[in-house]
Each structure stands twice: as C-alpha cells, then as structure tokens.
mmCIF file of the N, C-alpha and C atoms, coordinates in Angstrom:
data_MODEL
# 
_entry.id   MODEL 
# 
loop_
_atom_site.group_PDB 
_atom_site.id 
_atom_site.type_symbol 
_atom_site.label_atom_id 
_atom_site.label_alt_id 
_atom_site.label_comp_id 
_atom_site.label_asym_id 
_atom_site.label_entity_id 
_atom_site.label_seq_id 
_atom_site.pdbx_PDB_ins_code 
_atom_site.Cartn_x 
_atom_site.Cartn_y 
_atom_site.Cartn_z 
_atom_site.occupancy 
_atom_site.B_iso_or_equiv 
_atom_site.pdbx_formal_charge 
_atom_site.auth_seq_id 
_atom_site.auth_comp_id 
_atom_site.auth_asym_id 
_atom_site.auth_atom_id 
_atom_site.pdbx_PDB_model_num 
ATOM 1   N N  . UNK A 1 1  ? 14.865  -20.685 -19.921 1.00 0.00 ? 1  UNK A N  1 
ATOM 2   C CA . UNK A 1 1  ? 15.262  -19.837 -21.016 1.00 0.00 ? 1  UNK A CA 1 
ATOM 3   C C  . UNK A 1 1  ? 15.994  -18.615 -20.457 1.00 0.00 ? 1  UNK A C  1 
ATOM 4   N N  . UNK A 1 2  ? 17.284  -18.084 -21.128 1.00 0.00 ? 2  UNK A N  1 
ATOM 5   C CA . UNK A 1 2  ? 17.722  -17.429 -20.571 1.00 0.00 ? 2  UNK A CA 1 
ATOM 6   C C  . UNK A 1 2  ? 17.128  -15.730 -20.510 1.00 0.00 ? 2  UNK A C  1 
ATOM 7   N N  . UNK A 1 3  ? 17.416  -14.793 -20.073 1.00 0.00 ? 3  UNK A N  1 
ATOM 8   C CA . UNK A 1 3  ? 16.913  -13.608 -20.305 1.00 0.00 ? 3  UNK A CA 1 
ATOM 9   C C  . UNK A 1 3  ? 17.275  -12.696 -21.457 1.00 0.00 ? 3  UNK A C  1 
ATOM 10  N N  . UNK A 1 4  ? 18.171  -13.361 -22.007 1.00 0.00 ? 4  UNK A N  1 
ATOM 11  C CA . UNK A 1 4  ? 18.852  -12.508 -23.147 1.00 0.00 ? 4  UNK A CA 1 
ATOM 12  C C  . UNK A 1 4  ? 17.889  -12.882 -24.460 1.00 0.00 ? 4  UNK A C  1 
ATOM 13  N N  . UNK A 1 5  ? 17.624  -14.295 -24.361 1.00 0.00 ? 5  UNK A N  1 
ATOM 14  C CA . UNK A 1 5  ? 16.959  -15.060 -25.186 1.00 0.00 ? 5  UNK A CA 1 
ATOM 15  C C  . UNK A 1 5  ? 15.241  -14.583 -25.281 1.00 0.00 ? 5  UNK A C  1 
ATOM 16  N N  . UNK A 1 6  ? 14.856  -14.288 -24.486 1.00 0.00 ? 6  UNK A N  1 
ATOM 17  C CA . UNK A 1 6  ? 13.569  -13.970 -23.891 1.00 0.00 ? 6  UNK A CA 1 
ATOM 18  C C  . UNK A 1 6  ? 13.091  -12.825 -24.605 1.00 0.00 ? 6  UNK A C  1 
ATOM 19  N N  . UNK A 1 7  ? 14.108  -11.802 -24.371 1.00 0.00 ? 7  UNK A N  1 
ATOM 20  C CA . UNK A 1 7  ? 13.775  -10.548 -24.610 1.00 0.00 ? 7  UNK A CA 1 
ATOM 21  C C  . UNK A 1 7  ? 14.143  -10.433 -26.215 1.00 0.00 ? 7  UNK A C  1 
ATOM 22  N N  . UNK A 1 8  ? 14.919  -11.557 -26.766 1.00 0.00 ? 8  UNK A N  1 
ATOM 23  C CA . UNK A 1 8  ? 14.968  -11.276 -28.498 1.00 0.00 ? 8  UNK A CA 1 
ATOM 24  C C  . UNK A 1 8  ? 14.016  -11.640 -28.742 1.00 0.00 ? 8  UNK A C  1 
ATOM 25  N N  . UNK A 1 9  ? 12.890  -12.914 -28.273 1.00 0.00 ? 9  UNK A N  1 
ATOM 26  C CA . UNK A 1 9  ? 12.042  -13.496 -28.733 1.00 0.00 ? 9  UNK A CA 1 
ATOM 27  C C  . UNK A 1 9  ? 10.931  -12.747 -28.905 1.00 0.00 ? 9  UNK A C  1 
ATOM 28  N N  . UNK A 1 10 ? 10.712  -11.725 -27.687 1.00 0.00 ? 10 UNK A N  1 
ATOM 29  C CA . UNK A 1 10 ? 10.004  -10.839 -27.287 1.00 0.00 ? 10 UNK A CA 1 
ATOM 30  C C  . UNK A 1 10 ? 10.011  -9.646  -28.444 1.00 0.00 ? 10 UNK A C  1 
ATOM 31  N N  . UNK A 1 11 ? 10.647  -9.434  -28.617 1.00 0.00 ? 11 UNK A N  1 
ATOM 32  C CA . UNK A 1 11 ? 11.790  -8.309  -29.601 1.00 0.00 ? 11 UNK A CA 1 
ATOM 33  C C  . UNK A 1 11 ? 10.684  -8.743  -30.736 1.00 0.00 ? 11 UNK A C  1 
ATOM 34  N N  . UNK A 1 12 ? 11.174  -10.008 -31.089 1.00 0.00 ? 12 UNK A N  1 
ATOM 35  C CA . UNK A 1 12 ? 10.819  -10.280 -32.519 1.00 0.00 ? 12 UNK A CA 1 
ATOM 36  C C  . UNK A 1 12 ? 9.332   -10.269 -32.669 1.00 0.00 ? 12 UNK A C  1 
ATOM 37  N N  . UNK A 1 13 ? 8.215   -10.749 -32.354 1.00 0.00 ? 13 UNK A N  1 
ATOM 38  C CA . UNK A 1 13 ? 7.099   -11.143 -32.047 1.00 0.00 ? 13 UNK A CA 1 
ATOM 39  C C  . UNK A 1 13 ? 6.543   -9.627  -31.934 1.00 0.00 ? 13 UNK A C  1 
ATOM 40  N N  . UNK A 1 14 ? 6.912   -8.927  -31.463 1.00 0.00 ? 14 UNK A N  1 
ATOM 41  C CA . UNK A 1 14 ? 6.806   -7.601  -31.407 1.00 0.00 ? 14 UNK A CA 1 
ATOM 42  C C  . UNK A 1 14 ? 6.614   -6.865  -32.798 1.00 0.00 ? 14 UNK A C  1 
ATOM 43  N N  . UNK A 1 15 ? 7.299   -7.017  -33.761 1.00 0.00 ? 15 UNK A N  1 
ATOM 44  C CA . UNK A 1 15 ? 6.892   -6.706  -35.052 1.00 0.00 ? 15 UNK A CA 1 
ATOM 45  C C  . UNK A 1 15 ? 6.479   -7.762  -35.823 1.00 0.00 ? 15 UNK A C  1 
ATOM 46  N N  . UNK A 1 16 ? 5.425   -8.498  -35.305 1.00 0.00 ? 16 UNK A N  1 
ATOM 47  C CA . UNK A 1 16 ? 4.280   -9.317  -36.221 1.00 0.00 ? 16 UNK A CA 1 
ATOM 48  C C  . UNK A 1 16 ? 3.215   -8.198  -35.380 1.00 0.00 ? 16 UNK A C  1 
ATOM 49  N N  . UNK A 1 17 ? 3.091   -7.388  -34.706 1.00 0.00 ? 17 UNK A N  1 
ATOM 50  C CA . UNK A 1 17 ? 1.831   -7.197  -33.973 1.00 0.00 ? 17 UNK A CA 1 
ATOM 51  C C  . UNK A 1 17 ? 1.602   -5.924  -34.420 1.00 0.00 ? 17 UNK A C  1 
ATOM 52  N N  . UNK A 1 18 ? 0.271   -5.381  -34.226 1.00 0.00 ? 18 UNK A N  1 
ATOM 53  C CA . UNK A 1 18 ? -0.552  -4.244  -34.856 1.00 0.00 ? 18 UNK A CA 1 
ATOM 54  C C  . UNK A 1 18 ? 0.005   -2.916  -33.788 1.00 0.00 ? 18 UNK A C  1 
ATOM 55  N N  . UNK A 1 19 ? -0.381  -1.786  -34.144 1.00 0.00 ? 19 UNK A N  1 
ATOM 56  C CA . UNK A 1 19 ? -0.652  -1.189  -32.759 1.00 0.00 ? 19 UNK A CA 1 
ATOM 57  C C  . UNK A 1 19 ? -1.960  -0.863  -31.663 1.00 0.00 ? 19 UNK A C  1 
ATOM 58  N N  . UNK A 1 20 ? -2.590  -1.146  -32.405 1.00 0.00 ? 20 UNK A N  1 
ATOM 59  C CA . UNK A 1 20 ? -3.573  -1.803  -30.871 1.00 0.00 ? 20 UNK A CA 1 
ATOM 60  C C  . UNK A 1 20 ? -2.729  -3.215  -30.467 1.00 0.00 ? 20 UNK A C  1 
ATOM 61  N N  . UNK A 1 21 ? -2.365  -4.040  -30.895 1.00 0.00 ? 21 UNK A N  1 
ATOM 62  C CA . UNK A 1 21 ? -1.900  -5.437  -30.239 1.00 0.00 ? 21 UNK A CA 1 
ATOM 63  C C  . UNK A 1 21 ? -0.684  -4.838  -29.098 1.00 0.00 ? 21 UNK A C  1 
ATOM 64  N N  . UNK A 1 22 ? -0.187  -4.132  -29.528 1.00 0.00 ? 22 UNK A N  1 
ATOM 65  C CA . UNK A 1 22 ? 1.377   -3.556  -28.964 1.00 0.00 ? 22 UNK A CA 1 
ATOM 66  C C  . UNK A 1 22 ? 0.463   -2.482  -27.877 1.00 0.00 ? 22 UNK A C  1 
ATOM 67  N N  . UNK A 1 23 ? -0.550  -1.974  -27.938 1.00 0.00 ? 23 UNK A N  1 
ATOM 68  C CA . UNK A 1 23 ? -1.016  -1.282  -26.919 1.00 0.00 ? 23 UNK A CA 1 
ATOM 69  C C  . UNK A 1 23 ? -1.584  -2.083  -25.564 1.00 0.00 ? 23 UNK A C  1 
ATOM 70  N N  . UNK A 1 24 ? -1.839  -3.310  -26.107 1.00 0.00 ? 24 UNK A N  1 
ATOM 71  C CA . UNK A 1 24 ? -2.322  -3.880  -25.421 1.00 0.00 ? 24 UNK A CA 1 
ATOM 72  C C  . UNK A 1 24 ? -1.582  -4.963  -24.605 1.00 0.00 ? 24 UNK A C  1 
ATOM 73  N N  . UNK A 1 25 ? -0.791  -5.379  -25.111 1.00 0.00 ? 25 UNK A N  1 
ATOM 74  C CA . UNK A 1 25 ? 0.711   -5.880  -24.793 1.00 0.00 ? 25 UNK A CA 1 
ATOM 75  C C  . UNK A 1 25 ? 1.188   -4.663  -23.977 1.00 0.00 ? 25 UNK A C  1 
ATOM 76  N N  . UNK A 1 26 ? 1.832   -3.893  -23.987 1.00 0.00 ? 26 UNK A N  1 
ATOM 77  C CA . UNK A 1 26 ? 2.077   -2.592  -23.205 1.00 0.00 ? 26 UNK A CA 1 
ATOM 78  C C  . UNK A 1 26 ? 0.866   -2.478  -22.099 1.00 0.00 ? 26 UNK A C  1 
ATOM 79  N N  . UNK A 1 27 ? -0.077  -2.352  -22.211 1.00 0.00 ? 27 UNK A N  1 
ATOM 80  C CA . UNK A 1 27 ? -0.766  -2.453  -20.998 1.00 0.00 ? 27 UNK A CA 1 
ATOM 81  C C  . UNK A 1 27 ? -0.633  -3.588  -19.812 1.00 0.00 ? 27 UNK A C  1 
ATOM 82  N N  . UNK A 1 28 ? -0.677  -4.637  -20.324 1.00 0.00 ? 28 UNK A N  1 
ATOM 83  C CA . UNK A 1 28 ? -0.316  -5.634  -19.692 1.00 0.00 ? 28 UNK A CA 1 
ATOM 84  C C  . UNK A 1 28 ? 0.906   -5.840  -18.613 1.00 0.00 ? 28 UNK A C  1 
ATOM 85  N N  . UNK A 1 29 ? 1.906   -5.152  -19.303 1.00 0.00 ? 29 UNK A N  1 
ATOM 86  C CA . UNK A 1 29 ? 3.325   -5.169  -18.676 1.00 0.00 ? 29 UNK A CA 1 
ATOM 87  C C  . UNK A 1 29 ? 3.512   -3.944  -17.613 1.00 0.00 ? 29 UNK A C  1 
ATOM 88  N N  . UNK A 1 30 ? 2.529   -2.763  -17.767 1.00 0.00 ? 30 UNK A N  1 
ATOM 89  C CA . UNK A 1 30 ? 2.476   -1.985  -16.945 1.00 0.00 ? 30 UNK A CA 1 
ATOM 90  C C  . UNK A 1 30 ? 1.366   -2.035  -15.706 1.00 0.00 ? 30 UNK A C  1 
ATOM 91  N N  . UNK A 1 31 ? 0.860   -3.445  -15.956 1.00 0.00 ? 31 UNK A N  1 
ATOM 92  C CA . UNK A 1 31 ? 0.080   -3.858  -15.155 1.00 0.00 ? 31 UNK A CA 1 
ATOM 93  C C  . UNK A 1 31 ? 0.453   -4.777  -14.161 1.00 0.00 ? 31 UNK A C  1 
ATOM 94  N N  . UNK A 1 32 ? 1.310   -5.720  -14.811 1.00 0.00 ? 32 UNK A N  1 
ATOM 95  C CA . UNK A 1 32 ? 2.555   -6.501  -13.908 1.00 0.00 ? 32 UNK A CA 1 
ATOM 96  C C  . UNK A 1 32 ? 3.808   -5.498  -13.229 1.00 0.00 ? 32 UNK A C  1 
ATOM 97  N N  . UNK A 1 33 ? 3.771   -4.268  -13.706 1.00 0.00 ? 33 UNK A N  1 
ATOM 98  C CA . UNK A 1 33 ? 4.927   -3.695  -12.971 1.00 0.00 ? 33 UNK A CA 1 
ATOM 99  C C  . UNK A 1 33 ? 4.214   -3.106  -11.716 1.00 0.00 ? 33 UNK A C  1 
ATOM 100 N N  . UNK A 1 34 ? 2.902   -2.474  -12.237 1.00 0.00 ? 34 UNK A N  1 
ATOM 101 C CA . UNK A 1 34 ? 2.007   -1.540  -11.252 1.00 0.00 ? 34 UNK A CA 1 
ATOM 102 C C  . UNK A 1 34 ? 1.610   -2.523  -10.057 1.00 0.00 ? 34 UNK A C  1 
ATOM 103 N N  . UNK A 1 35 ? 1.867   -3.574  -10.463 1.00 0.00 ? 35 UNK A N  1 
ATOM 104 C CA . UNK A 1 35 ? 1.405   -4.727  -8.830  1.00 0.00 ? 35 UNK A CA 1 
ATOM 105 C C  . UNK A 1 35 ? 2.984   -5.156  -8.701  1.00 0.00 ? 35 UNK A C  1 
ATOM 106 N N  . UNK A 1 36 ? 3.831   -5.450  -8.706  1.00 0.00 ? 36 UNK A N  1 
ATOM 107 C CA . UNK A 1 36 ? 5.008   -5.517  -8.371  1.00 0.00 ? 36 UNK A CA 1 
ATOM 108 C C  . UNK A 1 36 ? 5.510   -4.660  -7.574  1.00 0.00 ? 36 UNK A C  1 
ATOM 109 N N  . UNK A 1 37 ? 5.074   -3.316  -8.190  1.00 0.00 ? 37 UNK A N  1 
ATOM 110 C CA . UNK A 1 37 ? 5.435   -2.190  -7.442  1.00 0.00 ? 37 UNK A CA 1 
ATOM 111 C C  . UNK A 1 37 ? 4.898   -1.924  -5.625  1.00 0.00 ? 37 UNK A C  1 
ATOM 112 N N  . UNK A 1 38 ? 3.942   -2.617  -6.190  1.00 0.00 ? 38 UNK A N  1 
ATOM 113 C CA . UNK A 1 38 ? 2.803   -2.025  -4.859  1.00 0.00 ? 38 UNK A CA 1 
ATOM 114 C C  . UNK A 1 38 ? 2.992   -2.940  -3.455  1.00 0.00 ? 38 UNK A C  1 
ATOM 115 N N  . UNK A 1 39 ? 3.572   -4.366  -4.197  1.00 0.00 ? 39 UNK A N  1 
ATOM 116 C CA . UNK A 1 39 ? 4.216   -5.063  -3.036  1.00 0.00 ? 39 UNK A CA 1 
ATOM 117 C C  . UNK A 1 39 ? 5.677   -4.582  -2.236  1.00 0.00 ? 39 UNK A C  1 
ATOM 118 N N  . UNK A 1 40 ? 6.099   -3.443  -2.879  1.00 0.00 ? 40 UNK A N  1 
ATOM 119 C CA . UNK A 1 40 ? 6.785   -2.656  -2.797  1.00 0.00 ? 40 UNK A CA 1 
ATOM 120 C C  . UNK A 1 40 ? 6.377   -1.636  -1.493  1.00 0.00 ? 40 UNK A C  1 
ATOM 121 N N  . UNK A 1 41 ? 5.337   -1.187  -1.563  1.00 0.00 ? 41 UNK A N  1 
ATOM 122 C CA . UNK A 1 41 ? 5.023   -0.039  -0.943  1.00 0.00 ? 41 UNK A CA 1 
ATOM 123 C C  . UNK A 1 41 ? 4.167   -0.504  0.823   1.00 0.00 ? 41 UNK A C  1 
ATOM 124 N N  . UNK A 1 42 ? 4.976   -1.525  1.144   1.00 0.00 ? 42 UNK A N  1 
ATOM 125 C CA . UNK A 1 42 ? 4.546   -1.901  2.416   1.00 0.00 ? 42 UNK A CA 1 
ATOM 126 C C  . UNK A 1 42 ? 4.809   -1.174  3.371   1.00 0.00 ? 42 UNK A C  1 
ATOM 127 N N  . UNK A 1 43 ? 4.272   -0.827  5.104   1.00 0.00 ? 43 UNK A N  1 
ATOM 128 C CA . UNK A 1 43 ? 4.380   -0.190  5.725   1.00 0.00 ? 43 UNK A CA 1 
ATOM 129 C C  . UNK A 1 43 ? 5.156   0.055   6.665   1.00 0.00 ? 43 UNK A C  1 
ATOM 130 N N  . UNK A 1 44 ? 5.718   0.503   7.424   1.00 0.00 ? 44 UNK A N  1 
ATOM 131 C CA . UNK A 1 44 ? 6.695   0.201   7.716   1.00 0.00 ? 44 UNK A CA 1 
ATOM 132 C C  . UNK A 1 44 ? 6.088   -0.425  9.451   1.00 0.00 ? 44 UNK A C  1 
ATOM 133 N N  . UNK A 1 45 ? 6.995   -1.022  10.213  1.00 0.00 ? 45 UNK A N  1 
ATOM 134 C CA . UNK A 1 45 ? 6.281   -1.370  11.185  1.00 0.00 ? 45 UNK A CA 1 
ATOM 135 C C  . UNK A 1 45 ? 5.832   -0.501  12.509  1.00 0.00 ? 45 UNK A C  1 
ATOM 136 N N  . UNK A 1 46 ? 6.542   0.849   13.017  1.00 0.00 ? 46 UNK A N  1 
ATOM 137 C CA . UNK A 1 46 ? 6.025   2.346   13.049  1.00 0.00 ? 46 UNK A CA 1 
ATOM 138 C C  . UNK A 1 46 ? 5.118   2.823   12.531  1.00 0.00 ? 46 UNK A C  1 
ATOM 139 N N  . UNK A 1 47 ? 4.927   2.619   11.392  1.00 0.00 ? 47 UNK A N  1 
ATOM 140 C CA . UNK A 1 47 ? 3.853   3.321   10.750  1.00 0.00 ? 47 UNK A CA 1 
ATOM 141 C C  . UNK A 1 47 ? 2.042   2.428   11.333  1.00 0.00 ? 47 UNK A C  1 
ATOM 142 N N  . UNK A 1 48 ? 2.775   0.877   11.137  1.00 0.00 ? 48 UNK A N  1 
ATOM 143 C CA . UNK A 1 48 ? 1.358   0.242   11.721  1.00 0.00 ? 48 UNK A CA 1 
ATOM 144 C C  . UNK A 1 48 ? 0.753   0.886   12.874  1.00 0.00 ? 48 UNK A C  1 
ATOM 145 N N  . UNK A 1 49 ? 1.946   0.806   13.793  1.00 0.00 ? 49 UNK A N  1 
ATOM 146 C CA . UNK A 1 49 ? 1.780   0.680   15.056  1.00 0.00 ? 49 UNK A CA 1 
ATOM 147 C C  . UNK A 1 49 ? 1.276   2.105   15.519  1.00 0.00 ? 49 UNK A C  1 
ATOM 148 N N  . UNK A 1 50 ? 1.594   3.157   15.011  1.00 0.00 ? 50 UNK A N  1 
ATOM 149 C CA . UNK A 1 50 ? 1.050   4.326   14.826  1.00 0.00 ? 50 UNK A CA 1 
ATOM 150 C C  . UNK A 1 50 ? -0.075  4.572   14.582  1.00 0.00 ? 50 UNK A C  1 
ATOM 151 N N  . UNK A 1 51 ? -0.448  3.987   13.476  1.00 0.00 ? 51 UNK A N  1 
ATOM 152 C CA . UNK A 1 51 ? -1.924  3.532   12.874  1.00 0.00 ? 51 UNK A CA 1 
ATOM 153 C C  . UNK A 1 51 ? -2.891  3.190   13.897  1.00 0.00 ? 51 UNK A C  1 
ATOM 154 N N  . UNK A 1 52 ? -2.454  2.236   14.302  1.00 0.00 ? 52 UNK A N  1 
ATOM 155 C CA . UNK A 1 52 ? -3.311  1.278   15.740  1.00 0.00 ? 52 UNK A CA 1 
ATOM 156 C C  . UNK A 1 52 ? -3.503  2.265   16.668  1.00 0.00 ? 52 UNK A C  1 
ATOM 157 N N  . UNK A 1 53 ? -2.373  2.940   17.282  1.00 0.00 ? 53 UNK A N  1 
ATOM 158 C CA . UNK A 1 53 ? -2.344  3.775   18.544  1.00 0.00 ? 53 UNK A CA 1 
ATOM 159 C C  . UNK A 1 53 ? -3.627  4.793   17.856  1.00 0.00 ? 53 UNK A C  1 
ATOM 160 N N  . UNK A 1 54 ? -3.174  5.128   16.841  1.00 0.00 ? 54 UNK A N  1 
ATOM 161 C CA . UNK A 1 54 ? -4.209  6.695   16.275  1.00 0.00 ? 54 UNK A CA 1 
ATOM 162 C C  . UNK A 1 54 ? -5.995  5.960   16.474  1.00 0.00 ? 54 UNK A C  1 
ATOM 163 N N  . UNK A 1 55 ? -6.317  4.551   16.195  1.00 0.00 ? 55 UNK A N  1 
ATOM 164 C CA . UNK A 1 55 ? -7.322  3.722   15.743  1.00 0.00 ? 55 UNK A CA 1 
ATOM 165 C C  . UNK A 1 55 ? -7.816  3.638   17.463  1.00 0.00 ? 55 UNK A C  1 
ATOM 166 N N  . UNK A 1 56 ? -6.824  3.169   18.173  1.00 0.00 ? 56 UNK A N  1 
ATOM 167 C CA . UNK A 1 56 ? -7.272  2.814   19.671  1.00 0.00 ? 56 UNK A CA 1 
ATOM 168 C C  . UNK A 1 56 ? -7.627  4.180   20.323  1.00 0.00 ? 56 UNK A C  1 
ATOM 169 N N  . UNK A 1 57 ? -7.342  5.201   20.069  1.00 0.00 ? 57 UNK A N  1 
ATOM 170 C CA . UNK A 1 57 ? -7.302  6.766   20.377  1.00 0.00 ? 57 UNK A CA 1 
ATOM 171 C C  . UNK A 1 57 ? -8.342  7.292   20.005  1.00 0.00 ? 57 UNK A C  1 
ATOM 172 N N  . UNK A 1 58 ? -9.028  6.844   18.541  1.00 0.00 ? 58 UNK A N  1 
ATOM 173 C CA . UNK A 1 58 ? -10.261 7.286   18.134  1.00 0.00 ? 58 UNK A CA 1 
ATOM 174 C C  . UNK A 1 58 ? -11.505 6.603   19.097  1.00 0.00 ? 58 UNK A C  1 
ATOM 175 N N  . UNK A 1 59 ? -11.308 5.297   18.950  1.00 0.00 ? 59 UNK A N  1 
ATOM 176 C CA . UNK A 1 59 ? -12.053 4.232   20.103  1.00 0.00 ? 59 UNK A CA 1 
ATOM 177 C C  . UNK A 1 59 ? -12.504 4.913   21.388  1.00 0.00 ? 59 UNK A C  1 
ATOM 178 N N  . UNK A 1 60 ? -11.678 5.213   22.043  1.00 0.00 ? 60 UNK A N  1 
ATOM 179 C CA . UNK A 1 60 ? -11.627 5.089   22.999  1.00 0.00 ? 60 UNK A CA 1 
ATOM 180 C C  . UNK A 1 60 ? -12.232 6.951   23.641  1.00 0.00 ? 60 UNK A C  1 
ATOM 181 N N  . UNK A 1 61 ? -12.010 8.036   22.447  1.00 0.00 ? 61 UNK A N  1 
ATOM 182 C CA . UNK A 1 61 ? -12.821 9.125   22.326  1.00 0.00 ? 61 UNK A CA 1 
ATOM 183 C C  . UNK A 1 61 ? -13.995 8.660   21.607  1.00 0.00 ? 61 UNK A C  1 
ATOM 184 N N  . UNK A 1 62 ? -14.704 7.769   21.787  1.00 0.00 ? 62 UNK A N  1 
ATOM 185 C CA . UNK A 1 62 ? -16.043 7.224   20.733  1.00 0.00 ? 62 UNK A CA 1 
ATOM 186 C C  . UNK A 1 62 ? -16.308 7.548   19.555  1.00 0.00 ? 62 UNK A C  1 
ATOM 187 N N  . UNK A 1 63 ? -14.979 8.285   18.770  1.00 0.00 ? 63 UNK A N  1 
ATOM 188 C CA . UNK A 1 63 ? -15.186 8.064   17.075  1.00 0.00 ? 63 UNK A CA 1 
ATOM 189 C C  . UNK A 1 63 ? -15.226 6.280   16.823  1.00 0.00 ? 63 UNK A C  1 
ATOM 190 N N  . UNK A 1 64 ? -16.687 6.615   16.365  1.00 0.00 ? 64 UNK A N  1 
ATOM 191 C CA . UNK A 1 64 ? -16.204 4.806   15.999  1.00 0.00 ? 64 UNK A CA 1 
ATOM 192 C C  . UNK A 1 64 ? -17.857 4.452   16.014  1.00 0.00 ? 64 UNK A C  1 
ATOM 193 N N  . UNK A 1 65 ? -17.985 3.678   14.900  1.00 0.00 ? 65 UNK A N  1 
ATOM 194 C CA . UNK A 1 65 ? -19.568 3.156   14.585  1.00 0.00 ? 65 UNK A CA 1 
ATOM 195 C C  . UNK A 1 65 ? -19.853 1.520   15.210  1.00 0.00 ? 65 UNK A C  1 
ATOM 196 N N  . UNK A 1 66 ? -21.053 1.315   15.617  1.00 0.00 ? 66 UNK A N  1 
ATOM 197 C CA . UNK A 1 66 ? -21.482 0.070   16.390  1.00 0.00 ? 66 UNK A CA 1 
ATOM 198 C C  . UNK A 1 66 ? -21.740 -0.559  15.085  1.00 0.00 ? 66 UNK A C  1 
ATOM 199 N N  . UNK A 1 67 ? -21.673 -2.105  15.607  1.00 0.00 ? 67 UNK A N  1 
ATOM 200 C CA . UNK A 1 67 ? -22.141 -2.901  14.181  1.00 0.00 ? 67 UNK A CA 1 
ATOM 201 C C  . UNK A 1 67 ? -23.209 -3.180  13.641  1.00 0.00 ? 67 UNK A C  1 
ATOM 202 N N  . UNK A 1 68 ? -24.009 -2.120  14.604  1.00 0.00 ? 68 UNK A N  1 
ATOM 203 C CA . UNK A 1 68 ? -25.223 -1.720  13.740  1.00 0.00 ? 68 UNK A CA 1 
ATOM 204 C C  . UNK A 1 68 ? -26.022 -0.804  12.790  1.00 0.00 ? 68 UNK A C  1 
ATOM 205 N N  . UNK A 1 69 ? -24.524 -0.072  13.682  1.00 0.00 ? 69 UNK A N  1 
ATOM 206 C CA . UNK A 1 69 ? -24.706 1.746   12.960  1.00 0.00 ? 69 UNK A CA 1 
ATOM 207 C C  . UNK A 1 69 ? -24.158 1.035   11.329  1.00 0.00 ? 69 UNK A C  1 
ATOM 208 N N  . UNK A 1 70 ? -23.344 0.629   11.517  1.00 0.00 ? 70 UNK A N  1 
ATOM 209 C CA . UNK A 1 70 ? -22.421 -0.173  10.268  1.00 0.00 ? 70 UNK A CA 1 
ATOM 210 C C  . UNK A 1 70 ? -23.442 -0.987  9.322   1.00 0.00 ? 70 UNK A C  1 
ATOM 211 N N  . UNK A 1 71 ? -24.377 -1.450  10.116  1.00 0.00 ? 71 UNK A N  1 
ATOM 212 C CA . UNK A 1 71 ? -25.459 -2.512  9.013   1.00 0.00 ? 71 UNK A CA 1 
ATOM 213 C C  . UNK A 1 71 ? -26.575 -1.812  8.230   1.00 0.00 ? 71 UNK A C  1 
ATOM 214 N N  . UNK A 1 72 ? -26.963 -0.613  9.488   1.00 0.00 ? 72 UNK A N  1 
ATOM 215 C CA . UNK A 1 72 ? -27.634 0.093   8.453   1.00 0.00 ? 72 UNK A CA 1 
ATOM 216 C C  . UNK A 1 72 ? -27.545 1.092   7.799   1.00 0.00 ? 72 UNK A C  1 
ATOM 217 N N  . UNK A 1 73 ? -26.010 1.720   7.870   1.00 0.00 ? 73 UNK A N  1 
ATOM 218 C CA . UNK A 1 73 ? -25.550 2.281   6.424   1.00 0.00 ? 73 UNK A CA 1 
ATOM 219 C C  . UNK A 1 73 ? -25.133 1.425   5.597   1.00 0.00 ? 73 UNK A C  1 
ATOM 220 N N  . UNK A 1 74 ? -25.145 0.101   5.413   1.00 0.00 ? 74 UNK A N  1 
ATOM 221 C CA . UNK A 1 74 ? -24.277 -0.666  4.685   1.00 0.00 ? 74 UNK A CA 1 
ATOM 222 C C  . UNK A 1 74 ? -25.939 -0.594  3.731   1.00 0.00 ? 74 UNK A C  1 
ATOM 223 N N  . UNK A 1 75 ? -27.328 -0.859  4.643   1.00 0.00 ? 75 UNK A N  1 
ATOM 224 C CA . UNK A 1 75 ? -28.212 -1.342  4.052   1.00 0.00 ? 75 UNK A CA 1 
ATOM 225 C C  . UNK A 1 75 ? -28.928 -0.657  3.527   1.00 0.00 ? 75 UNK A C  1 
ATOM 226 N N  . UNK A 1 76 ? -27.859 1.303   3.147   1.00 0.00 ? 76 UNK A N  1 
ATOM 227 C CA . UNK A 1 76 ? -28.747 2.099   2.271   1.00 0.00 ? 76 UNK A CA 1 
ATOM 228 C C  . UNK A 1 76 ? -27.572 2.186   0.633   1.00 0.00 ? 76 UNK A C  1 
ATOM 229 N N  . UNK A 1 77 ? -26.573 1.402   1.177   1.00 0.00 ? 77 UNK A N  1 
ATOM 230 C CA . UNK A 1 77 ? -25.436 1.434   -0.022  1.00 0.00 ? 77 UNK A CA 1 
ATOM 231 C C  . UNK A 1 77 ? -26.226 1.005   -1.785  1.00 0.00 ? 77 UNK A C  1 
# 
C-alpha cells in the first residue's frame, strides 16, 4: 500500500474515534517514534572505548565489587 494511501486511510478512521481513542492512538505512535529514536542514539565507537578504558581504570584502582559483595546486596534488594 502506498504511503499516500495509508495516511488517507489513517486520516479517515481518525474521525470515527473518540478522544480518549485518539489519545491513545497518539500514544502509541509516540511510542514507536520514542524507540526508533533510541536506536538512533548509539555510541559512538570512542565513546565505548573510553568507557572500557574509564571501567579498566576503576578495576584496576579496586573500585569494583566481588561477586559476592554483588550477591549479597542483590540479596537485601
């Protein structure tokens, strides 16, 4: 179907609906844009690698929890 077609159909269907229906319809579409978007907002590959260096840097000054320190704060969550 073409896009021109889509969006009349869309168009039309649009005034059979309430406004809660149209709110909710509207939510929806800003919900498909808000994750569209976000595949958008990837990192750049500097930025990883930055990340890592900053992560291996904390490590290696012993910021950094054992996987036990990790189990038993997990096991007061």
């Amino acid at each position: 179907m073409q896009t021109k077609t889509i969006d009349n159909e869309i168009a039309l269907y649009l005034t059979f609906l309430d406004k809660d229906e149209k709110e909710s319809i509207l939510g929806v579409i800003k919900s498909f844009l808000k994750s569209k978007n976000k595949e958008n907002d990837r990192v750049s590959i500097e930025q990883y690698n930055n990340e890592l260096d900053e992560a291996v840097e904390r490590i290696k000054n012993g910021v950094h929890l054992t996987q036990e320190e990790v189990e038993n704060q997990s096991g007061k969550w």
